[in-house]
C-alpha positions in Angstrom: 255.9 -26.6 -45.7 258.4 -27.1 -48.6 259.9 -30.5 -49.6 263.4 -31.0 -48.6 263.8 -31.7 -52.3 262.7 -27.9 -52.9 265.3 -26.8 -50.7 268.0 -28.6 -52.4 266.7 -27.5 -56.0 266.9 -23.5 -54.2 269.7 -23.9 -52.4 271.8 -25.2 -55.3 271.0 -21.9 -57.6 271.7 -19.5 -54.9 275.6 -19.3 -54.9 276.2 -20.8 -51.9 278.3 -24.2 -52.1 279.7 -22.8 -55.3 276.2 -23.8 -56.5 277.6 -27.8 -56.4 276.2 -28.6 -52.7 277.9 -32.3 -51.9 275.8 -34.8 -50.7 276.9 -34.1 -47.3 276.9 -30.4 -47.3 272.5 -30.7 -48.3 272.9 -33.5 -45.4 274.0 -30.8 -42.7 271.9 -27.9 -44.1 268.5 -30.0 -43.7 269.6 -32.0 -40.2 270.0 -28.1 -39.0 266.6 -27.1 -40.7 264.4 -29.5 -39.1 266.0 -29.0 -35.9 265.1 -25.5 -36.1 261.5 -26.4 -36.7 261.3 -28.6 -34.1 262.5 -25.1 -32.1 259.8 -23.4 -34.3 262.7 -20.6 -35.4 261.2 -17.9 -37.7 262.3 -17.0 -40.7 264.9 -14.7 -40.6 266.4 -16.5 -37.3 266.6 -19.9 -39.0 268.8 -18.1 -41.8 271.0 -16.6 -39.3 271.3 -20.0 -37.6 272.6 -21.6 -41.4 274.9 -18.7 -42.0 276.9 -18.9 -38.9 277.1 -23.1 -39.4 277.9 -22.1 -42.7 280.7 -19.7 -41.8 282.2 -21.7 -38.7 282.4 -25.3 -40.3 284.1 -23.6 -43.5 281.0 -24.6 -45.2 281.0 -27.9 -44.6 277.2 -28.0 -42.9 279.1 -30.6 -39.8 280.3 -30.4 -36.8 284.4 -29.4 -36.9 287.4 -28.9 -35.0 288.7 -25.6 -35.5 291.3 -25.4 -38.0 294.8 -24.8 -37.0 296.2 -27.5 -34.6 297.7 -28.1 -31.3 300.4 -25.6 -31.5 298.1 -22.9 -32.5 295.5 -23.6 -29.5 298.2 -23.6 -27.4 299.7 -20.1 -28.5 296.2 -18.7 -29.1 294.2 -20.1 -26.1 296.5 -21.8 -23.5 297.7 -19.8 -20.2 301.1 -20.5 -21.5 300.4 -19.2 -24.5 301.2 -15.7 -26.2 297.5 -14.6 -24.7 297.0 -15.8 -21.4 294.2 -12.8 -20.7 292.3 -14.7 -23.8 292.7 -17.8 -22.1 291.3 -16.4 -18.6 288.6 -14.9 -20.4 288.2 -18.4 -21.7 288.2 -19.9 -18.5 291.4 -21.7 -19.5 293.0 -22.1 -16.5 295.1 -25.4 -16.5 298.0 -25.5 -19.1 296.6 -27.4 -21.8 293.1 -26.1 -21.5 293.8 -24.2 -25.0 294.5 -27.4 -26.9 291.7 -29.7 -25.2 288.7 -27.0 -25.2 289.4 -25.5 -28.8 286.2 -24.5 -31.0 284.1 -27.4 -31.8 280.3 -27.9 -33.3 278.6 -25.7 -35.3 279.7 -22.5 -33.6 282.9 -23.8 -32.5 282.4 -23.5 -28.9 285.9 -22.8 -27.4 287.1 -22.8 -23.8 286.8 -24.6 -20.7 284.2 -21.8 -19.6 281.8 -22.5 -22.5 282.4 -26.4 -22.6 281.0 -25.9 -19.1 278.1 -23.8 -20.6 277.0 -26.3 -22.9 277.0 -28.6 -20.3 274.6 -26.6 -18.0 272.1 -25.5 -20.8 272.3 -29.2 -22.6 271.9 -30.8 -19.3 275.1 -33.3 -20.1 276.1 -33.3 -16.6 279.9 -32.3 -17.3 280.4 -34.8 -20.3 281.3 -32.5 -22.9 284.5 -31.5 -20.1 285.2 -35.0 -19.5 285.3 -35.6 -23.6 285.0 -32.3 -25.6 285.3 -34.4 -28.8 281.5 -35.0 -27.9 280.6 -31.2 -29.0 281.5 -33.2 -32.6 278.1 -35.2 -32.3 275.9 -33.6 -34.5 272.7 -33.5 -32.2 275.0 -32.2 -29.2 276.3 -29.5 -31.5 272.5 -28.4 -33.2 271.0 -28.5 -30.1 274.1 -26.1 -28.5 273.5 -23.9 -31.4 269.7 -23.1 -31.2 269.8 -23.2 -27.4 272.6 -20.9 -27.1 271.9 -18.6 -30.2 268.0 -18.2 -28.7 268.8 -17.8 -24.8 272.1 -15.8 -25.4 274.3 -18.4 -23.5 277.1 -17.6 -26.0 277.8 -13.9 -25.3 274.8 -12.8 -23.5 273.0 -11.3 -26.7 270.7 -13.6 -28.1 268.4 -14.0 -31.8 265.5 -11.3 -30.6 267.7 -8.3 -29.4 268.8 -8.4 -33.4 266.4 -10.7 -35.4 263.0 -9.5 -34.2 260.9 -11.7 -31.9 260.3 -15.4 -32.7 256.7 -15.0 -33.9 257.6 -12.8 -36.7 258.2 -14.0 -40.1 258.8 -10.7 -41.9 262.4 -11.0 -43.7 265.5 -9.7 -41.9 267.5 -6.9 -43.1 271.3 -7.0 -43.7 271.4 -4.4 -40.9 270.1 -6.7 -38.7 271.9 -9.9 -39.6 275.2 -7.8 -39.6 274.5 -6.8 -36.2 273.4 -10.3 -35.4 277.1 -11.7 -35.2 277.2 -10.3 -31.4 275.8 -13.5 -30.6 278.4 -15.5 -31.2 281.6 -13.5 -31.9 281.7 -9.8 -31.9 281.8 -8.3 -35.3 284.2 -11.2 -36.5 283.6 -11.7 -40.4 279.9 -10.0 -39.7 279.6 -8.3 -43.1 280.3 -11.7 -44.5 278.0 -13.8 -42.4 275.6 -11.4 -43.3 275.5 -11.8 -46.8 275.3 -15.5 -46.5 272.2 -15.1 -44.1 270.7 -13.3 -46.8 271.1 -16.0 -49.1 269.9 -18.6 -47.3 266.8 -15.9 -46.0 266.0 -16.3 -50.1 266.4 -20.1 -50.4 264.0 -20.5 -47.5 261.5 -17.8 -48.8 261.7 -19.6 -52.2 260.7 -23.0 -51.1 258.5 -21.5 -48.7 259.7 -23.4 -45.7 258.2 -21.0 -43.7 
């Protein structure tokens, strides 16, 4: 396995980060790296799993609170709001929900429905409803994203019905990680996402981190 130091020297030629990575950007790609090890993610998964932290954190590598504000949740994602089907389908059921349970983490996890999700599948016992801010810790948030991403506990599509199976380290195609995006959001931004995966796919090919 690759030095982190060989990442940082790919990663910063590869035109992602505007090929200036801060300090804390190389931070939050590596933390998410090695806890994809640790999950012993192949190849072409672990590069999905970078490209949608990469797209949902506006590139920031860390946890976030969806941009926008109170106002917007509450129009966008509040029963009282100019949606209130989203908001069921969110399991936003209390006025309010769409402001206290707006996307968080790495792939901004919104709604009272998947709050409660996380909770099950982290085994937090209802603490990320009780305090939703906690889906802002960074080990909360990595651990939601490879558990969710690899059981399909976000949408019920999960990394093998679109990356191949976990013991294959062949490269992905931009087919696949177009189609990929199903597991977290529809087709939202997936031709995007998809380039980005590709990316990082090189940068991890490069320094051989897998």
């Amino acid at each position: 396995m690759a030095t982190p130091d060989a990442f940082i020297a790919h990663v910063s030629k590869s035109g992602l980060f505007d090929n200036r990575p801060t300090a804390s950007q190389l931070q939050g790609s590596l933390f998410l790296i090695t806890y994809m090890g640790k999950a012993a993610w192949p190849l072409g998964w672990s590069a999905y799993g970078l490209a949608t932290a990469y797209h949902e954190t506006d590139a920031t590598m860390r946890p976030i609170t969806e941009l926008g504000g109170y106002d917007y949740f509450m129009k966008r994602y509040d029963i009282s709001g100019t949606n209130p089907s989203l908001a069921r389908e969110l399991g936003n059921s209390k006025v309010g929900d769409g402001a206290l349970f707006c996307g968080r983490g790495y792939a901004q996890c919104t709604g009272r429905a998947n709050y409660a999700m996380a909770d099950r599948v982290l085994g937090t016992d209802g603490e990320l409803i009780a305090d939703p801010d906690r889906m802002l810790d960074p080990d909360i948030a990595a651990r939601l994203l490879i558990i969710a991403m690899e059981n399909g506990d976000f949408t019920g599509r999960k990394c093998a019905d679109y990356l191949g199976p976990k013991t294959s380290e062949v490269p992905v195609s931009r087919l696949q990680f177009l189609n990929a995006r199903r597991i977290i959001n529809g087709l939202d931004c997936a031709e995007v996402i998809a380039g980005q995966a590709l990316l990082f796919q090189s940068v991890l090919q490069l320094c051989k981190w897998h």
